[in-house]
Backbone atoms as SQL, in Angstrom:
CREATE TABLE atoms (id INTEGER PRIMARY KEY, chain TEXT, resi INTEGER, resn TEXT, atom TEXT, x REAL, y REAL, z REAL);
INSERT INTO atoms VALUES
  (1, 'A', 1, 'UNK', 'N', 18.631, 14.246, -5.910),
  (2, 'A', 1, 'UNK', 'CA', 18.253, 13.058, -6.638),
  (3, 'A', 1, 'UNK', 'C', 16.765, 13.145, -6.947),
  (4, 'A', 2, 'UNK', 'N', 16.579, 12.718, -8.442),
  (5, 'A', 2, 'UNK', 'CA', 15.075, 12.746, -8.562),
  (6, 'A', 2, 'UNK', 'C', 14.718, 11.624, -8.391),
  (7, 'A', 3, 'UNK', 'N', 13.382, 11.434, -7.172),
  (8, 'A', 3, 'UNK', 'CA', 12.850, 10.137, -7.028),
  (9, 'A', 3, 'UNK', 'C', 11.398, 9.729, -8.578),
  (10, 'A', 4, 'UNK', 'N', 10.962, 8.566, -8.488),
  (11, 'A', 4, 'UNK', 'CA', 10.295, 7.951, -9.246),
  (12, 'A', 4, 'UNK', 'C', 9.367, 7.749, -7.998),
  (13, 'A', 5, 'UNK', 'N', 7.976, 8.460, -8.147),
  (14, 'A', 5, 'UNK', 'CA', 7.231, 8.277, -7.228),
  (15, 'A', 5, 'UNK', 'C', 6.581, 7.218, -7.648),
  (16, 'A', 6, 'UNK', 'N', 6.189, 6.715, -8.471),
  (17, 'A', 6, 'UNK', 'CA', 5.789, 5.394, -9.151),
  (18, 'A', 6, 'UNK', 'C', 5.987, 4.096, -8.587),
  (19, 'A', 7, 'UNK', 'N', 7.600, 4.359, -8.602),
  (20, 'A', 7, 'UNK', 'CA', 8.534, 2.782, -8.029),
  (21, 'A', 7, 'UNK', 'C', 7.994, 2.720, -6.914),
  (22, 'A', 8, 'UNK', 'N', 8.030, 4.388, -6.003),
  (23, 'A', 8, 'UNK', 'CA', 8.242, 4.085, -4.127),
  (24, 'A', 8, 'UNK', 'C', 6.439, 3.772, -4.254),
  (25, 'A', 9, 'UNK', 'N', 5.687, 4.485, -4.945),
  (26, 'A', 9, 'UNK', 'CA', 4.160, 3.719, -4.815),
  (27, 'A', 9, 'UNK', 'C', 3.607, 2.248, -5.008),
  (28, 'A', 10, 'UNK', 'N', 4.786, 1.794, -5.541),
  (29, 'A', 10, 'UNK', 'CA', 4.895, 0.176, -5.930),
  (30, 'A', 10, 'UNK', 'C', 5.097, -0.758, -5.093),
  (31, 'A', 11, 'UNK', 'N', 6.199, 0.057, -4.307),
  (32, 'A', 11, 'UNK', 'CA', 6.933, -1.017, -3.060),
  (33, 'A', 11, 'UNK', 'C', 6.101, -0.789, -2.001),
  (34, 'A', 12, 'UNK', 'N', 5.416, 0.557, -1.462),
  (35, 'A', 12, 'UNK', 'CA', 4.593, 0.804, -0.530),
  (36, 'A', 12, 'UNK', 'C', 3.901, -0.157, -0.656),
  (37, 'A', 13, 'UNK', 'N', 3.071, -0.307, -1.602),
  (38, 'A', 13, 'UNK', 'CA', 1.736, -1.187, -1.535),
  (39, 'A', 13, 'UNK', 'C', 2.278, -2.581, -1.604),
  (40, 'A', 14, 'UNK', 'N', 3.182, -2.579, -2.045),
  (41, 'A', 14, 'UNK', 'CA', 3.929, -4.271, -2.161),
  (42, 'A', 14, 'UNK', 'C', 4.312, -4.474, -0.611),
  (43, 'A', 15, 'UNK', 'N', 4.888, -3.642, 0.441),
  (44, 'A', 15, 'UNK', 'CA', 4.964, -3.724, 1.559),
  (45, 'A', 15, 'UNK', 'C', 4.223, -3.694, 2.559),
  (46, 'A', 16, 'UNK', 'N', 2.833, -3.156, 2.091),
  (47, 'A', 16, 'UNK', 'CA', 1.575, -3.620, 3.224),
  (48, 'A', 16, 'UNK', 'C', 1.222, -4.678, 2.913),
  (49, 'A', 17, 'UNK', 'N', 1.776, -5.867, 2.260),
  (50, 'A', 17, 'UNK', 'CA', 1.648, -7.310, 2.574),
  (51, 'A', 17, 'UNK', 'C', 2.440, -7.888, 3.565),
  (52, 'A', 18, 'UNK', 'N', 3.383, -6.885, 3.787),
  (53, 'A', 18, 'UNK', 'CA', 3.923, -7.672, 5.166),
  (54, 'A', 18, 'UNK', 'C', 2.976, -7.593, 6.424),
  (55, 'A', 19, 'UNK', 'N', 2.397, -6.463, 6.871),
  (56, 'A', 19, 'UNK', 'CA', 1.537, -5.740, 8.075),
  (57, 'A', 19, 'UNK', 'C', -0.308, -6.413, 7.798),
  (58, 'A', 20, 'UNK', 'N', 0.048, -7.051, 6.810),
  (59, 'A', 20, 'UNK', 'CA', -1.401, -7.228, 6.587),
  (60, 'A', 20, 'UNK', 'C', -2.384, -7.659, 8.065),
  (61, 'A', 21, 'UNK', 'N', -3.595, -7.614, 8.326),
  (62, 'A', 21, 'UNK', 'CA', -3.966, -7.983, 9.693),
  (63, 'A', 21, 'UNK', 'C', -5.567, -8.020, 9.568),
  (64, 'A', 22, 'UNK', 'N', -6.146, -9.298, 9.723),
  (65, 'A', 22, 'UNK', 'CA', -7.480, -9.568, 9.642),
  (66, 'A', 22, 'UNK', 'C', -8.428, -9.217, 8.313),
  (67, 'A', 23, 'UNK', 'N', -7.365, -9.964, 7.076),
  (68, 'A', 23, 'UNK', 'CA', -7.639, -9.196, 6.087),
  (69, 'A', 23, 'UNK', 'C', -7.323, -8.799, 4.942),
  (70, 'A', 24, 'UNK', 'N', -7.895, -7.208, 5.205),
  (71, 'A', 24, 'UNK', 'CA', -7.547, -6.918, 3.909),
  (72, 'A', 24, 'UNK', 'C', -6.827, -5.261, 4.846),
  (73, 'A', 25, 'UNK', 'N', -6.762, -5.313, 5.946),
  (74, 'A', 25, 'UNK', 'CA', -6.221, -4.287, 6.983),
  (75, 'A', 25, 'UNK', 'C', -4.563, -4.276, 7.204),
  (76, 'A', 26, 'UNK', 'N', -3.620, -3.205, 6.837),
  (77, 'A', 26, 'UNK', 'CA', -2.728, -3.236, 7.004),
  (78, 'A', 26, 'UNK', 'C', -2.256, -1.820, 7.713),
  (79, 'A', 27, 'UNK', 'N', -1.027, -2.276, 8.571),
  (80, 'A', 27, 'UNK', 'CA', -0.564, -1.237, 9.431),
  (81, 'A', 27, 'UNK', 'C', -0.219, 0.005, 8.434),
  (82, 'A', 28, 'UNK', 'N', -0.302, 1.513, 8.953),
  (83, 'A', 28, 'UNK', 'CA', -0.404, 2.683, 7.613),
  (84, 'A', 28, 'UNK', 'C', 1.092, 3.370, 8.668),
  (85, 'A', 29, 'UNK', 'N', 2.347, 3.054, 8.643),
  (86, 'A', 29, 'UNK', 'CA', 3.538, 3.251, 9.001),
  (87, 'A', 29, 'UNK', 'C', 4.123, 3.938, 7.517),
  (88, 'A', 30, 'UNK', 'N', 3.590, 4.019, 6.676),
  (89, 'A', 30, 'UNK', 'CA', 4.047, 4.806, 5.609),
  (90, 'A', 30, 'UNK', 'C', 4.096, 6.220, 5.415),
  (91, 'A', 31, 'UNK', 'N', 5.017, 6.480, 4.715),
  (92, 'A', 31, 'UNK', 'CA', 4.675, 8.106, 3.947),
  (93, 'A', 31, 'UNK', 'C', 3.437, 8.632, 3.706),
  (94, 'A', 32, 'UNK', 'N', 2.530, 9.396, 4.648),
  (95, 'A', 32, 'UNK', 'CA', 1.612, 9.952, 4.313),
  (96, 'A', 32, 'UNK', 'C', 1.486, 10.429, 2.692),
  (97, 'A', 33, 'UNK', 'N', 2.440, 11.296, 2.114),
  (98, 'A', 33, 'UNK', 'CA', 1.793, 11.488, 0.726),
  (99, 'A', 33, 'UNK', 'C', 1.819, 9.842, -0.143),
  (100, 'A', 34, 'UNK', 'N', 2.639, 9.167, 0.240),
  (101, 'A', 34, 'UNK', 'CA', 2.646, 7.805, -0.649),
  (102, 'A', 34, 'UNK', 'C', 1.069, 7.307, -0.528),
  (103, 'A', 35, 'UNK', 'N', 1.019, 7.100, 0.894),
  (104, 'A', 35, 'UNK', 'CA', -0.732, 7.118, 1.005),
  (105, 'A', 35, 'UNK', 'C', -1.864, 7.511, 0.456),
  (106, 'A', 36, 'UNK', 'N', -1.738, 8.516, 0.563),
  (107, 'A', 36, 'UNK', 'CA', -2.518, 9.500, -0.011),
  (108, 'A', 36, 'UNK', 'C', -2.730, 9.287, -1.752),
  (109, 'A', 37, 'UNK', 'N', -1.456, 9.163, -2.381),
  (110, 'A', 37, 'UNK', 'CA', -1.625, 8.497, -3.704),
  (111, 'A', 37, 'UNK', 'C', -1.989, 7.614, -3.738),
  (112, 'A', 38, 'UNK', 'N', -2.089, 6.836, -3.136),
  (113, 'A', 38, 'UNK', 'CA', -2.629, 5.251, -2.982),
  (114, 'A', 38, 'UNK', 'C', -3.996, 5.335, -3.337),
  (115, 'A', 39, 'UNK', 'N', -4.708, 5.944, -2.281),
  (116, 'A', 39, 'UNK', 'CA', -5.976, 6.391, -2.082),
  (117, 'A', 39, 'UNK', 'C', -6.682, 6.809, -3.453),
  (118, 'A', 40, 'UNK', 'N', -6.207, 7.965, -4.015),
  (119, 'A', 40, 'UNK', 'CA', -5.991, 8.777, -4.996),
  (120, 'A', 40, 'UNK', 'C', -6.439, 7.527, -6.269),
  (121, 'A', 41, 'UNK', 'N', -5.269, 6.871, -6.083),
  (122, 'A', 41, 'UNK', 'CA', -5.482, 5.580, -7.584),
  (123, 'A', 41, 'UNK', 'C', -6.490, 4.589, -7.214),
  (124, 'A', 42, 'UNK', 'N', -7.003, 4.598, -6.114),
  (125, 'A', 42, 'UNK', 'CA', -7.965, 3.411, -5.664),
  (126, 'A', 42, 'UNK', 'C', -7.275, 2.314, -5.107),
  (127, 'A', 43, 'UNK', 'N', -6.303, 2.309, -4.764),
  (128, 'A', 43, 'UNK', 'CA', -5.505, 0.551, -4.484),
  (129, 'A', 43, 'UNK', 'C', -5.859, 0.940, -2.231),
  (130, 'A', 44, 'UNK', 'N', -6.371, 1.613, -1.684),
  (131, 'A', 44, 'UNK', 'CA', -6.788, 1.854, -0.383),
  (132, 'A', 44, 'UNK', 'C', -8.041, 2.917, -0.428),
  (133, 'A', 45, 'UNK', 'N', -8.452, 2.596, 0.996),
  (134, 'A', 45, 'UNK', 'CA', -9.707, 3.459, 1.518),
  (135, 'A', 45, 'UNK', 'C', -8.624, 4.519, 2.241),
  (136, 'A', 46, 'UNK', 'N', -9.469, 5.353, 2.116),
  (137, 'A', 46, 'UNK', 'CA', -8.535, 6.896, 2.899),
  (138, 'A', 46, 'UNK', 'C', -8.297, 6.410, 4.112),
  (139, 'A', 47, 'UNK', 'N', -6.950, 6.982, 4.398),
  (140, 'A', 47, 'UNK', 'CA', -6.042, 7.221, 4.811),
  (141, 'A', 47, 'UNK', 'C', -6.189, 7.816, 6.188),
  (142, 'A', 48, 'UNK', 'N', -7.146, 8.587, 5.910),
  (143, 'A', 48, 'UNK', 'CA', -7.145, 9.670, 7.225),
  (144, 'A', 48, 'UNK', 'C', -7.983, 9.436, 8.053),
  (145, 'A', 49, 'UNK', 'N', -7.879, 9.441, 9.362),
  (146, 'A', 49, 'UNK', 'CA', -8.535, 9.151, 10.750),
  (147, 'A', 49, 'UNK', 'C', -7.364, 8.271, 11.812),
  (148, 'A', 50, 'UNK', 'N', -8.290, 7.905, 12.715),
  (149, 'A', 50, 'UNK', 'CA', -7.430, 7.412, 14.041),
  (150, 'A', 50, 'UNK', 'C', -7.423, 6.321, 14.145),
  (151, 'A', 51, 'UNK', 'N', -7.422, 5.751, 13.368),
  (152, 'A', 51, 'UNK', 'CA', -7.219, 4.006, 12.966),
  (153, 'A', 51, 'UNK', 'C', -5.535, 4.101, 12.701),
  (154, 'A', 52, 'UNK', 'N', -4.828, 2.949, 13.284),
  (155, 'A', 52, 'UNK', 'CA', -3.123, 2.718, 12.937),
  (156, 'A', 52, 'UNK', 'C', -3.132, 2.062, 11.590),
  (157, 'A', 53, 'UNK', 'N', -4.460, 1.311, 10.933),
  (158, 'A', 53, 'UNK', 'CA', -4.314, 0.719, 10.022),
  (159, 'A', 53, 'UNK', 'C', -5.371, 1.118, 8.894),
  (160, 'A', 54, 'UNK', 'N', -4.749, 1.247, 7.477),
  (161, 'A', 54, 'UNK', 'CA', -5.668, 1.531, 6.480),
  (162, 'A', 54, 'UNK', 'C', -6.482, -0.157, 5.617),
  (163, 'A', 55, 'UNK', 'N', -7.153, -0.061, 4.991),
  (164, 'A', 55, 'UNK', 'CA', -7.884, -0.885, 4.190),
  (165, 'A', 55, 'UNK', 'C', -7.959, -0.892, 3.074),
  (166, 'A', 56, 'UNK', 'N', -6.872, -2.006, 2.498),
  (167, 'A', 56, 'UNK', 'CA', -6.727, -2.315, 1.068),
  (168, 'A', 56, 'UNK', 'C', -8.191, -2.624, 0.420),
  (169, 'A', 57, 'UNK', 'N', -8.598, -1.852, -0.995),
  (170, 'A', 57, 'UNK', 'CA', -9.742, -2.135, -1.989),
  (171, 'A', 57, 'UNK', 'C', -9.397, -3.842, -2.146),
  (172, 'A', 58, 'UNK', 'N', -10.062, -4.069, -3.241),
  (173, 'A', 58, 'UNK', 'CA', -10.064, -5.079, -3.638),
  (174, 'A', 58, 'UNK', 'C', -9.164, -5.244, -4.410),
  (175, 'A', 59, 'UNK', 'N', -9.085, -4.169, -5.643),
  (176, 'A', 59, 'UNK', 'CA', -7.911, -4.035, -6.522),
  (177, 'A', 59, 'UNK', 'C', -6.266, -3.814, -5.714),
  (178, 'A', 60, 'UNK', 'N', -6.696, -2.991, -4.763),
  (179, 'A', 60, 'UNK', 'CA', -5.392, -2.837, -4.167),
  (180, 'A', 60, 'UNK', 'C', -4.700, -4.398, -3.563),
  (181, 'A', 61, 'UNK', 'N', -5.410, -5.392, -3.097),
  (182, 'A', 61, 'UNK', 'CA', -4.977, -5.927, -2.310),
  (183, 'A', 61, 'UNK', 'C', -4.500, -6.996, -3.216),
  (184, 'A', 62, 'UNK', 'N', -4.935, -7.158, -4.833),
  (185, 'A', 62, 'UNK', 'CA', -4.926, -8.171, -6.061),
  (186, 'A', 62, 'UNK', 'C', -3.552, -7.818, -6.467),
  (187, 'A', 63, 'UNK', 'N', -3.360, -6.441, -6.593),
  (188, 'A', 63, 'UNK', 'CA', -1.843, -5.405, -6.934),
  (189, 'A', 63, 'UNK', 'C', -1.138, -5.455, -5.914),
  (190, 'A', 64, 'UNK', 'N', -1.208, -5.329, -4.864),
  (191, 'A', 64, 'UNK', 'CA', -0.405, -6.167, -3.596),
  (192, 'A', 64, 'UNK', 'C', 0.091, -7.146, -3.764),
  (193, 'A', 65, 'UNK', 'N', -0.563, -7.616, -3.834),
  (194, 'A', 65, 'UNK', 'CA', -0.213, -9.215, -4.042),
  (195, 'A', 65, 'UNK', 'C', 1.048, -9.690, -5.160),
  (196, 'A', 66, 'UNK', 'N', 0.411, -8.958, -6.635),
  (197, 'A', 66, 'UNK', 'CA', 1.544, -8.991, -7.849),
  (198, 'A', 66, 'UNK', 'C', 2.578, -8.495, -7.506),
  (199, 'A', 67, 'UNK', 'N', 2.679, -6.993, -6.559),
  (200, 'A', 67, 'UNK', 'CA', 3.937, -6.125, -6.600),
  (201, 'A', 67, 'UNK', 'C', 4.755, -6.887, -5.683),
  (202, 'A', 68, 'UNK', 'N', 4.571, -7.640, -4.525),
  (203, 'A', 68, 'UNK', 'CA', 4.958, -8.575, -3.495),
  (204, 'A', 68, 'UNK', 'C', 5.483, -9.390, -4.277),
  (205, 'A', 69, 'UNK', 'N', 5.499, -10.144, -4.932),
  (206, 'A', 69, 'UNK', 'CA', 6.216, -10.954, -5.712),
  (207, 'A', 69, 'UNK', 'C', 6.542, -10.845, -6.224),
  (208, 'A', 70, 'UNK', 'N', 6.402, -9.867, -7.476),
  (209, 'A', 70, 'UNK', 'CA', 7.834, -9.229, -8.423),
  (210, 'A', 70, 'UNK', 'C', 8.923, -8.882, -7.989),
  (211, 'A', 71, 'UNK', 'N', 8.653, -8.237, -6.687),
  (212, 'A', 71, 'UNK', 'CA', 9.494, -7.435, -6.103),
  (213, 'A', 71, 'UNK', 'C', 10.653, -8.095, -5.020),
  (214, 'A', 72, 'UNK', 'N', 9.859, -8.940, -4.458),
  (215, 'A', 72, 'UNK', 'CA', 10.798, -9.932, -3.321),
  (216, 'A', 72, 'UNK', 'C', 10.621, -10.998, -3.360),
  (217, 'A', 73, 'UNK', 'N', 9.555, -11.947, -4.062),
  (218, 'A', 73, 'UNK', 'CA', 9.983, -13.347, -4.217),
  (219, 'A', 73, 'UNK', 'C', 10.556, -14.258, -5.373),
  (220, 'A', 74, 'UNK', 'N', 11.286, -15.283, -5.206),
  (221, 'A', 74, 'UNK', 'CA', 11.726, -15.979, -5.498),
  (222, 'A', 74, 'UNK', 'C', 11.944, -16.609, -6.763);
């Protein structure tokens, strides 16, 4: 099956609104390469180190926000 890395980069970031924590800090339980694209487009601060949680930009956390609600609310 060919995936749409697009969509799963959509819902990722739409799903660190659930983990969100003091913030703009969300738990990084994701697909490292999904991450990593994240990073890549600007919607997070890298990814990499010994922190459990990454840090949504500003833009990321505005696009969070939209993809969170397109996606699962009401």
């Amino acid at each position: 099956m060919k995936i749409d890395e697009e969509k799963v980069d959509e819902a990722v970031l739409a799903l660190l609104q659930l983990t969100l924590c003091g913030g703009s800090r969300a738990w990084k339980g994701h697909d490292w390469d999904v991450l990593n694209r994240l990073y890549e487009k600007g919607f997070i601060y890298d990814p990499v180190g010994k922190a459990k949680s990454v840090m949504l930009t500003e833009e990321g956390m505005k696009r969070s926000e939209e993809l969170f609600e397109r996606l699962f609310g009401k």
